[in-house]
N, C-alpha and C positions, 0 to 999 in steps of 0.2 A: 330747488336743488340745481347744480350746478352741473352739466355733463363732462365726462372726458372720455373720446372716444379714442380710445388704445388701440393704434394702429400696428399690429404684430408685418413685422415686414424685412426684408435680406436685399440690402444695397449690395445690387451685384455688379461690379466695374471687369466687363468681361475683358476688355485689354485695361491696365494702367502701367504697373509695377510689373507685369506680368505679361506672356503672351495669350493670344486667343485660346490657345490649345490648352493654357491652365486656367483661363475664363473659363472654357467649356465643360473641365472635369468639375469646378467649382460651381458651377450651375446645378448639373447631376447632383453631387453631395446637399446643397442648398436645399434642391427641391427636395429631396429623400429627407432629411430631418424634418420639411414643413410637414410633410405625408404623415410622417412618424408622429409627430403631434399632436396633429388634428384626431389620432388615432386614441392618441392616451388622453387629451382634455376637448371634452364632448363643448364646452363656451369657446374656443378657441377659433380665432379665426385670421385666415392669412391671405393679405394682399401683394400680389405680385403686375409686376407690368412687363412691358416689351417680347413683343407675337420669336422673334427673331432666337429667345431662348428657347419658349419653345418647339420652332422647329430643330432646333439639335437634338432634345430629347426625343420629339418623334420619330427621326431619323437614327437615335444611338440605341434607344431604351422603350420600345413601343410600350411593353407592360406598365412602365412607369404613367407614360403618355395617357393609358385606360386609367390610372388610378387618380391621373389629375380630371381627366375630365369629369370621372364621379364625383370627384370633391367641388369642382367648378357647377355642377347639375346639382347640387345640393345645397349649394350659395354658400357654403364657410371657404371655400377658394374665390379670391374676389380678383376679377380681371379689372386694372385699373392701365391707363395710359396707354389708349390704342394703336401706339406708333409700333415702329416694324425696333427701337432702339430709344435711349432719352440718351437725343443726340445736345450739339452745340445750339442753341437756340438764338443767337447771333449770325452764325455764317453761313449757313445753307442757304439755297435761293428759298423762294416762297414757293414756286412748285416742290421743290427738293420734303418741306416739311409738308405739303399736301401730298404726295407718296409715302411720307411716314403712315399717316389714316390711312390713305386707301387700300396702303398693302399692307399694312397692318392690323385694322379694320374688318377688311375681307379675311384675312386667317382668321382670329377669332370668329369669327362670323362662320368660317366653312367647318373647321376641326370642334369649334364647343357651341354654337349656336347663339352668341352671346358676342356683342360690342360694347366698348368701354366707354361709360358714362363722363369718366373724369379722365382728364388731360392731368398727366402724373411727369415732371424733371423737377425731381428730388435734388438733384447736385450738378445740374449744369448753370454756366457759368452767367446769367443774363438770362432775358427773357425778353423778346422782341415786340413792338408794342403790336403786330400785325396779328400777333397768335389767337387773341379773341374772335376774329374772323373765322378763321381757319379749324380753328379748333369747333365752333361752332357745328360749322359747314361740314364737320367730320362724326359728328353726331354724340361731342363732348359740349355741354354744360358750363361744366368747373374745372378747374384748375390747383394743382399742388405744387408751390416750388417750394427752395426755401434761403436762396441765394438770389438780389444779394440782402444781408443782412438790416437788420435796423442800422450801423452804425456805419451804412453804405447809402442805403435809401431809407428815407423818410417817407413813411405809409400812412394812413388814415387808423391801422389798425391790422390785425393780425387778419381779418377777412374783410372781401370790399367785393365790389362788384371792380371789374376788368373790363374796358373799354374801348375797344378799334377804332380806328379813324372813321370808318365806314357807321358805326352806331353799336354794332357788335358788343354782346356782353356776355362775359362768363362770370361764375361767380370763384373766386380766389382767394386760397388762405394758406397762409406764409407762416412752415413748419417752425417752433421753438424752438431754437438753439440745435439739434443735429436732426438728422435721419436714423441713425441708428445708434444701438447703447451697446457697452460689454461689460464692464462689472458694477454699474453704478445707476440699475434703473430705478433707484426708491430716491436720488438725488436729482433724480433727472425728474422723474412724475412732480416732487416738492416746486422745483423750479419750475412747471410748465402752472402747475399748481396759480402760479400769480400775475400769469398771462390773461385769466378769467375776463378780466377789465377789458383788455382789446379784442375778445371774439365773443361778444353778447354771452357770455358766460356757457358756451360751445366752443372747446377747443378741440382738437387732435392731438395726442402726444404719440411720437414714432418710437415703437422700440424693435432690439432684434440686432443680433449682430450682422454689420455692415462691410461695404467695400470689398473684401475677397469674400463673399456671401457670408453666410453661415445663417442668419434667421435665427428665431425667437427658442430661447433656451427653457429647458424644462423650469432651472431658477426664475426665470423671467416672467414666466408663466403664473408660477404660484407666487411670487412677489406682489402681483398686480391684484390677484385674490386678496393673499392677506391684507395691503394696504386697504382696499376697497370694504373688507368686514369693520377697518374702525373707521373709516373716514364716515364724519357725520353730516356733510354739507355738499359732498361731491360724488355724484354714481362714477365709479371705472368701468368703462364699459368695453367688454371684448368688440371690435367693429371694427367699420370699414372706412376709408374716402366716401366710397356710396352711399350708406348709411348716416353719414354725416352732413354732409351736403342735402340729403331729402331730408334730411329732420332742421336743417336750416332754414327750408326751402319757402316757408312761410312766411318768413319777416326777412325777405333779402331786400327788399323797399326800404327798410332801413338802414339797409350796409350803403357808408360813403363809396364814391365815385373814383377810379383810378384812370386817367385821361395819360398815360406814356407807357414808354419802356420802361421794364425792371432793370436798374441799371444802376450800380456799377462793380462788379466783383471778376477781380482778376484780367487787370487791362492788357494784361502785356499777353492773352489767350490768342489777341484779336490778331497778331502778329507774327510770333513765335512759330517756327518750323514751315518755312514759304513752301518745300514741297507737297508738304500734304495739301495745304491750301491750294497751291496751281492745280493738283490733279483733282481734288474737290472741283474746283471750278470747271476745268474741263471736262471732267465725267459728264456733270451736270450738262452741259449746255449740246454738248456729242449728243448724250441720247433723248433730248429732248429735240434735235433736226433730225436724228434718225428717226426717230417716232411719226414727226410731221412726214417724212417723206416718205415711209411706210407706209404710210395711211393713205397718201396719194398715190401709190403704186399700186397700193390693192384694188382701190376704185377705179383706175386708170388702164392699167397694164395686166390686170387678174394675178400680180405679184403678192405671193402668200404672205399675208402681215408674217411676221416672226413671233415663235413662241415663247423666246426668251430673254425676252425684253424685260420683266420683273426679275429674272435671276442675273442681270446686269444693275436694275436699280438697288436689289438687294445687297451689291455689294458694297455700290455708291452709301446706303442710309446706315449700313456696317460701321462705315469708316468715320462718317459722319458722331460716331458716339462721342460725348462730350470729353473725354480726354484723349480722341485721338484728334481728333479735326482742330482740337485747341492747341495740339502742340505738347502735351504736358507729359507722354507716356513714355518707356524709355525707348532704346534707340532699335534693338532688337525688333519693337512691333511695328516701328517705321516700316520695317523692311516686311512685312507682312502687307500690311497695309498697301504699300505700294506694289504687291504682287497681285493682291485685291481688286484695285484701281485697275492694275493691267488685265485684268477677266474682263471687268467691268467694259471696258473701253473698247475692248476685241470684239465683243459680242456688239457692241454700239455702232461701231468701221464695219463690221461686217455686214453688219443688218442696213447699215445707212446703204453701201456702195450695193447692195442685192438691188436696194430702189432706185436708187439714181441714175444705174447702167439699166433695169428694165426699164426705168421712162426712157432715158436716152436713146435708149436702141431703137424706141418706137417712134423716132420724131423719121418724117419722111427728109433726109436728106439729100438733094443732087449729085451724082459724080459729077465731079469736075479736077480735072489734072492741075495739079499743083496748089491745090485746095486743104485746107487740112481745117474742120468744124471743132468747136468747142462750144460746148453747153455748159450754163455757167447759172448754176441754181440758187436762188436768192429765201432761205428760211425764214424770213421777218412775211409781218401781213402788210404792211407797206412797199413802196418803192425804194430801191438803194441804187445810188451810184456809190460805187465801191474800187478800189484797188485791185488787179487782177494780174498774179503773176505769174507764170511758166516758160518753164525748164524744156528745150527742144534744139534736139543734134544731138549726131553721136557717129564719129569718127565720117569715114567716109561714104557710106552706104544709107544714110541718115542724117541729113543736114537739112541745116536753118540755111533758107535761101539768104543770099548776100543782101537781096533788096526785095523787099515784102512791104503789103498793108493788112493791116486787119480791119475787118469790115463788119459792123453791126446788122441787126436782121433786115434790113432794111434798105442794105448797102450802101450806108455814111464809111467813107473811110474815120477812122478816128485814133487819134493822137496812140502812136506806143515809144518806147525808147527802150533801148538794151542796158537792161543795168550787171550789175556782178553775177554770174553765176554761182550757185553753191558748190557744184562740180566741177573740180579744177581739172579738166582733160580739154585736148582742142576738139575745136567745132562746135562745144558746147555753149549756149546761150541762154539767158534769161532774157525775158521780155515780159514788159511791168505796161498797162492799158491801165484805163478804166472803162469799168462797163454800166451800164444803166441797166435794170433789172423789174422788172412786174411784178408784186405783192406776193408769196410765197408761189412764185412762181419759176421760171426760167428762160434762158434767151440763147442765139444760135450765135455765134461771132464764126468770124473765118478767117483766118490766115492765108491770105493769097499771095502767090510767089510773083507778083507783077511793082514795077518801078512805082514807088509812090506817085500821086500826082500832087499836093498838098503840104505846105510847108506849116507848121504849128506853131505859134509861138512858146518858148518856153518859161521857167521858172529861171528869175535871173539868179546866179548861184556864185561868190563868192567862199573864200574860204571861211571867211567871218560874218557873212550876209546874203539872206535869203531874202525873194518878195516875188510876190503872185501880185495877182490884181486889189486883191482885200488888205493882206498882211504884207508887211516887213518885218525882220526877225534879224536879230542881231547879236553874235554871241561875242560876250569880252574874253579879248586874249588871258586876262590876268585871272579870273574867278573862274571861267571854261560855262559860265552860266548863261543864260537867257538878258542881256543887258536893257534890250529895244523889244519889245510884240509891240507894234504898232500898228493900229486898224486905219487905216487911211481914208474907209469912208463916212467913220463917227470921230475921225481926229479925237483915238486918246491911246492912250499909253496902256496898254493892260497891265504893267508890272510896274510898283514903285520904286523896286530895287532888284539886284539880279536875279533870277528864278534860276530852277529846277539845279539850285547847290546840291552836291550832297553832300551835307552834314555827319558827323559821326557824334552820339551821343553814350556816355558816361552812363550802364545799366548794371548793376551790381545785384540786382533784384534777383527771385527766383523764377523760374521758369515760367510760374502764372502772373509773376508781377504783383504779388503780394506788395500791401501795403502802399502801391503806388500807382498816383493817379495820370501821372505827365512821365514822358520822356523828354526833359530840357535843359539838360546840364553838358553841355557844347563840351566835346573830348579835343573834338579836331572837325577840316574840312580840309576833303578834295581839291586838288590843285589840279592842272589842266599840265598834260605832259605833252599831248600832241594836239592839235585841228587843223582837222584840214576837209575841205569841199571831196564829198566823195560820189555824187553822181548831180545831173542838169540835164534836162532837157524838157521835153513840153507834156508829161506826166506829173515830174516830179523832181525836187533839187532836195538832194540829203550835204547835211555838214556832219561829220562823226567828231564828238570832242571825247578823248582818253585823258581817265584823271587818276593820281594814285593817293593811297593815302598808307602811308607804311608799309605793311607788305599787298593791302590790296588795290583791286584796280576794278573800273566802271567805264563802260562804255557807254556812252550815249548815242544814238543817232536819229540825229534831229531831220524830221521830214516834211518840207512842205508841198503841197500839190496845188500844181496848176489850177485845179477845177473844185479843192473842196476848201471850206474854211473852217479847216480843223490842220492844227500841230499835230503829229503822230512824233512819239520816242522809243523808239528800242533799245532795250535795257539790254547788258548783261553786267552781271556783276562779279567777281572771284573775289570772294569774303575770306580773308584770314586771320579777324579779329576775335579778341575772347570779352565776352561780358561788355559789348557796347550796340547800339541799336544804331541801327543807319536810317535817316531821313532823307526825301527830298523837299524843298522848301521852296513855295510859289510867294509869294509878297506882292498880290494885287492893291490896284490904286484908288479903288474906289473908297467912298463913304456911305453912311449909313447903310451899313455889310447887315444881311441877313445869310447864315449860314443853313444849307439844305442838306442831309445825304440819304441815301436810296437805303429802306431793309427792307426785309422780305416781304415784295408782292406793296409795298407801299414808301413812305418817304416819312422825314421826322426832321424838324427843325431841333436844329443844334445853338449851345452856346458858344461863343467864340473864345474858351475863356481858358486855353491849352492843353483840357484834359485828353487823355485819348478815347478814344470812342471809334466804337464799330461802323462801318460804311459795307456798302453790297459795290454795284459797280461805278457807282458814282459819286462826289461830292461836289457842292454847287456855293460862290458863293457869289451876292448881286446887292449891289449897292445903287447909287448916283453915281455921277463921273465926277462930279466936283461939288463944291457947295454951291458956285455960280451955274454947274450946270447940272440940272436936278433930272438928267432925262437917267435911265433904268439902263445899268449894262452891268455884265456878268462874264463870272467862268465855271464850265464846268470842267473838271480831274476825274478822266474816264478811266479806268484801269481793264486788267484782263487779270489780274489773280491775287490783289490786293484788297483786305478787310481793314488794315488799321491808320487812323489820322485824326490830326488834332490843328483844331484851327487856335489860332493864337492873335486877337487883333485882327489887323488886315493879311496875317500868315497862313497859309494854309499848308501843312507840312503831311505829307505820304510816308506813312512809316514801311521801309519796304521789306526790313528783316530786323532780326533781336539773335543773340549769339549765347544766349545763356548754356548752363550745362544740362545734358538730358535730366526728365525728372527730379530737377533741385525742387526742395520742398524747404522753405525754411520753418525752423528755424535753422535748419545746417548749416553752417558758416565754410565754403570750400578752402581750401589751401590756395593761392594763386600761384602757387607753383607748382603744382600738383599739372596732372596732363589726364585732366577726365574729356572725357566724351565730349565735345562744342556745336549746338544746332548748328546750321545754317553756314555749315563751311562750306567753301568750293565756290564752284561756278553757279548763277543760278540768272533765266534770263524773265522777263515780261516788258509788257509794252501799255505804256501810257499815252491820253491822248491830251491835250487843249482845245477846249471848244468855249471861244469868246463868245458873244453876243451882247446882244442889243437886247431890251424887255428882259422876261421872265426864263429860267431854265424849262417852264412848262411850255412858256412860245418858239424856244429854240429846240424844242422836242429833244432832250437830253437824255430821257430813257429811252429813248429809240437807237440814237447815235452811241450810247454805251451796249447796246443790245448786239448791233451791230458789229462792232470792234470784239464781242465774247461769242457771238453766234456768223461766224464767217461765212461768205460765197462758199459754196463747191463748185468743185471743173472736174468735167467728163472729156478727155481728148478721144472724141467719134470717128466715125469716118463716113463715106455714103452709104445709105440704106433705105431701102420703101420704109416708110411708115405711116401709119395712121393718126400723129403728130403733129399738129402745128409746129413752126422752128421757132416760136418764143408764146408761152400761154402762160395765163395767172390764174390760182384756184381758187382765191378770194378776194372781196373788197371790204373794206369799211367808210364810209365814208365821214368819219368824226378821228381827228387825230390822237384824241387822248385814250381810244380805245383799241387798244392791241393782243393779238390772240399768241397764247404764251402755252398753249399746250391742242396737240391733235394727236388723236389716239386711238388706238381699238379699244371699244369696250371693254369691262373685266371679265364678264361673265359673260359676252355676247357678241355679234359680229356688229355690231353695229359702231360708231365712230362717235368719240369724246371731240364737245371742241370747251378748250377753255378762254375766256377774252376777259380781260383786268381793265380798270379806269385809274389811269396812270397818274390825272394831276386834281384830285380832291375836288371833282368836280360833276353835279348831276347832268347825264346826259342822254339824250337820244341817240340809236346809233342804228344805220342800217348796215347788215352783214348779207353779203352774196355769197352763195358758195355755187357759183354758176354752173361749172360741171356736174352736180348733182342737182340740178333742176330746184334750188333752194333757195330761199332769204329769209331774213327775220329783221323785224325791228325790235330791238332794245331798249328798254330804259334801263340804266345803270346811275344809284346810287354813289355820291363820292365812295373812291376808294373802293368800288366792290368787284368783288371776284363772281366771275357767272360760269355755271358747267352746263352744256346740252350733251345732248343725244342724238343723235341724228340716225334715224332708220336707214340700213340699208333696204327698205320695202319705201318707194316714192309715195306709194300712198298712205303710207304712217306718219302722224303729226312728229314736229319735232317738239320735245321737251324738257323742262329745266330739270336737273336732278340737282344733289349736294355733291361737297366733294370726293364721297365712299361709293359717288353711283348707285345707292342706298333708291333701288327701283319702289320701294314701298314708301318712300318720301318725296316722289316726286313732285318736281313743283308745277308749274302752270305750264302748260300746252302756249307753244308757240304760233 
């Protein structure tokens, strides 16, 4: 006999069409009907997922809340997908969906006693190949999507086992044709019906009315009876994901092998509405250094961690639901969203600057007249020299001395220059250093009012040409592009024709980019209206090139520095186009190009072959120099709030926006004369970097240098004070570069401290970690690609040891 396990279920899209506030009445109604059900058919049984709904009901509707967890305590309410939302499974970082478990995980876990087996995104857009890890480590098994489709990717079959870089395996099975039904479930069972063949004759069929809730109707109910009394070769069986997957569970030695990302349904997600994505990305990356330097505050300074650090991440994994973070939901919940983000973010600033001013205050600094200290806190667990810039003066009672050094802890004077201020009043200045910084640590600089002694060389800076000691950089009058990146010490050319155009392309598609796989039908390009040299000296030499293209305009500025060998661009852009996507376009010169980019918590070799596809913060691409010269050089395309790009040949193009109209769905055909709603209008800014090298993007440490440029210095402007502080100290070492620590934290349930550390280039390693201040070390072995979580006892005489990533204290792993 043949099984079909009838998954009764209510896709509920708390923002789409709609706002939260009618997601939220729609949840209530949702769950009231399943209750009602369950009540009137004693076989009936209903799966719901995301912790996130039900806290509304706990908080709107307690009595409801009792009557779900008697049905959850009775097993016909089946808790499936123990994320906090079934967000965008592309764009969040890897910590970002590792807070979906934990705090998602943990609710189920506190209010029903019960975490979810299977890993449940029913209708987001992709599935990122890292999530087998993750999901794993969150104390899911299996896997339910059901995007994107066979006529998208090509599968082994309707269920496989799912396999991460790292070895990781879930087992995965890819829903039939939709997630939910409404008047036509006896055509929908016939068709799932002949699926038998791709799931060892175990399939799932999803019924239940979807998308603005609604759940399994009384018709549906008894449909699934009646069919079931004549079907002669097939049980209907009222059940679960859970239930299905354990009744698989014996012959999954035989499900083939799935070694990638689920990919590719709805490209133009990866792109569409840059706001939400900037502020996705900065949520993210804010409270993940407030965290770290929470953490070191408390152990440090007796600075009370903060208690509301998960009702900031909860807004962040909110927003993260797969049709907001994709861009596709109307314009109305933008503006929700982005009020969301701003909780989020407040609570992140507030809580970061509680830490950073209690370490600060505690470092013991000297009075000394005409002195003015800056601490200057470096969030990476490596070393950065970095860009360091502040704003100082103000009218006459508060000025930047005429002639100043700034001085490292050490007392090196070291190179500064006065560049533009942001505040146009006199007296006021900017002054742009770099500083060298100790592994998530900090360092004491000082502004002394004395005549320099030390002259610096600088960055020679024409209006059209720039060069430090590594690079020259040369931008054409006529295109306003990149014409020359010449490395001068491996003599080659990084670009075989002019880089960082921007392109404007011809996008007529809907809002998710149905139907298409490339943006490459050339509308127009940016022409250069002004360049000119707008700052030199021995930090740094910027050229700004202004380009228009009809009514819009781009600014670029291009920045090289004396001391680092990386390009930096800051973008702004003022978009006033309908239905076209805008690109930037690099045209590297190398040969035999392997294409690389970053997703969540790991990396994924790409084709070259123009499709668009998802990127995290980087994309990498490295070839030869020549055919004559076989030696290894490369580029990496760092961004700070960009998910979409497609490599083309030796092109590597940055899609940096899509202008479609809010929530187009086709098949609607718009009026183009019509004046609806247009994403991505206005002003909108980010900054990109170029990082050449020589060898591999793993030996040019590329996830670090992108780490870097999204996870910034902080600066504390102090002044003298006792303290019990060294004026520059680091909290940790590792001494293996491919191993970096990506998450420090309070416990969930305990005082004690999370650290997380990732293996960034696919590579088995040994690693030792200091955490010197707390009297700690550990050697590691790390698997390519693996993700590790400890624990660290605030009691020194407690072992440290490994947990997963729920902090699931009854799964602990081995004693460090």
């Amino acid at each position: 006999m043949k099984n079909m396990f009838m998954i009764g279920n209510a896709h509920l899209d708390p923002v789409w069409l709609w706002r939260w506030q009618e997601g939220f009445q729609e949840v209530k109604a949702t769950f009231r009907s399943a209750l009602d059900r369950l009540k009137e058919y004693e076989n009936f049984i209903f799966t719901s997922s995301s912790a996130a709904y039900y806290e509304w009901i706990e908080k709107n509707d307690p009595k409801m809340f009792q009557e779900i967890k008697a049905r959850i305590e009775e097993g016909r309410w089946v808790i499936c997908g123990g994320w906090w939302i079934q967000p965008d499974c592309n764009i969040p970082s890897g910590e970002s969906f590792v807070r979906q478990g934990l705090i998602g995980q943990n609710y189920f876990k506190e209010k029903f006693g019960v975490t979810a087996k299977v890993g449940y995104n029913v209708d987001s857009f992709g599935h990122n190949g890292m999530l087998p890890q993750i999901l794993k480590k969150s104390g899911m098994d299996s896997y339910v999507f059901m995007r994107p489709g066979p006529e998208e990717k090509g599968l082994p079959g309707r269920l496989f086992l799912w396999e991460s870089k790292d070895g990781s395996r879930v087992k995965a099975f890819r829903i039939p044709f939709e997630y939910c039904t409404f008047d036509h479930l006896e055509n929908h069972i016939m068709h799932c019906k002949g699926e038998f063949k791709h799931s060892f004759n175990n399939l799932m069929c999803f019924y239940g009315v979807g998308n603005h809730g609604g759940g399994p109707t009384k018709e549906n109910i008894e449909i699934i009876e009646k069919i079931n009394a004549s079907m002669e070769d097939t049980n209907l069986l009222f059940s679960s994901p859970n239930a299905f997957f354990e009744h698989v569970e014996s012959f999954k030695d035989q499900f083939p092998v799935v070694h990638d990302d689920l990919h590719h349904h709805a490209v133009g997600c990866y792109s569409v509405h840059s706001e939400v994505k900037k502020l996705n990305r900065y949520s993210e990356n804010l409270i993940l250094m407030a965290e770290k330097f929470s953490s070191i505050a408390s152990w440090t300074t007796g600075q009370p961690y903060p208690d509301d650090m998960n009702q900031a991440w909860k807004g962040i994994l909110f927003n993260q639901f797969h049709d907001i973070l994709a861009g596709t939901s109307i314009e109305a919940g933008y503006n929700d969203a982005r009020d969301l983000y701003g909780e989020s973010i407040s609570i992140a600033s507030r809580n970061m600057n509680y830490a950073l001013q209690s370490i600060s205050w505690n470092i013991g600094i000297e009075e000394e007249k005409d002195m003015k200290p800056l601490v200057i806190f470096n969030p990476h667990s490596w070393p950065v020299k970095v860009n360091v810039e502040i704003e100082y003066g103000l009218f006459v009672n508060y000025l930047l001395p005429e002639e100043f050094i700034i001085e490292d802890v050490n007392g090196n004077e070291v190179p500064h220059q006065i560049i533009d201020s942001i505040a146009k009043i006199p007296n006021r200045k900017r002054v742009s250093f770099l500083a060298e910084l100790p592994p998530l640590g900090y360092s004491t600089y000082k502004l002394r009012a004395v005549k320099p002694t030390q002259e610096f060389p600088s960055v020679k800076v024409s209006d059209y040409d720039m060069e430090n000691d590594r690079f020259k950089l040369v931008i054409d009058k006529e295109s306003g592009g990149i014409s020359s990146l010449y490395d001068k010490e491996k003599q080659i050319e990084v670009f075989k024709s002019d880089a960082a155009i921007p392109v404007v392309m011809s996008d007529t598609s809907d809002t998710w980019g149905h139907g298409t796989l490339r943006f490459d039908e050339i509308a127009g390009v940016f022409k250069p209206i002004r360049i000119r040299k707008l700052e030199e000296g021995p930090v740094k030499g910027v050229i700004r090139v202004i380009s228009k293209y009809k009514a819009s305009t781009i600014v670029q500025d291009f920045i090289m520095y004396k001391q680092l060998n990386k390009i930096e661009v800051k973008v702004k852009v003022n978009w006033q186009e309908n239905y076209q996507t805008l690109k930037l376009k690099f045209p590297v010169s190398f040969n035999q190009r392997n294409t690389t980019s970053e997703i969540p918590y790991g990396h994924a070799a790409r084709e070259a072959n123009g499709d668009e596809k998802p990127m995290q913060n980087w994309i990498d691409v490295t070839g030869t120099i020549s055919k004559q010269r076989k030696e290894i050089y490369g580029l990496s395309l760092l961004n700070d709030s960009k998910y979409g790009v497609d490599v083309k040949g030796n092109t590597i193009s940055l899609t940096v926006l899509r202008s479609p109209i809010f929530a187009h769905h086709a098949p609607f055909i718009p009026d183009m004369e019509e004046d609806y709603p247009i994403i991505d209008q206005g002003i909108q800014t980010f900054t990109y970097q170029l990082l050449p090298h020589q060898d591999s993007w793993e030996e040019a440490e590329t996830v670090k240098h992108a780490l870097e440029l999204n996870q910034p210095l902080q600066l504390i402007v102090e002044t003298y004070h006792n303290g019990s502080l060294s004026q520059e100290d680091s909290f940790i070492s590792i001494d293996q570069p491919n191993v970096i620590l990506s998450a420090l934290k309070k416990a969930e349930n305990h005082d004690d401290m999370i650290i997380r550390l990732y293996e960034t280039n696919h590579q088995e390693t040994v690693a030792k970690v200091n955490l010197k201040k707390w009297g700690r070390s550990m050697e590691l072995h790390f698997g390519p690609s693996e993700i590790k979580t400890f624990c660290i006892p605030t009691n020194p005489e407690e072992p440290i040891y490994e947990t997963n990533l729920i902090e699931n204290l009854e799964e602990a792993l081995v004693t460090v």
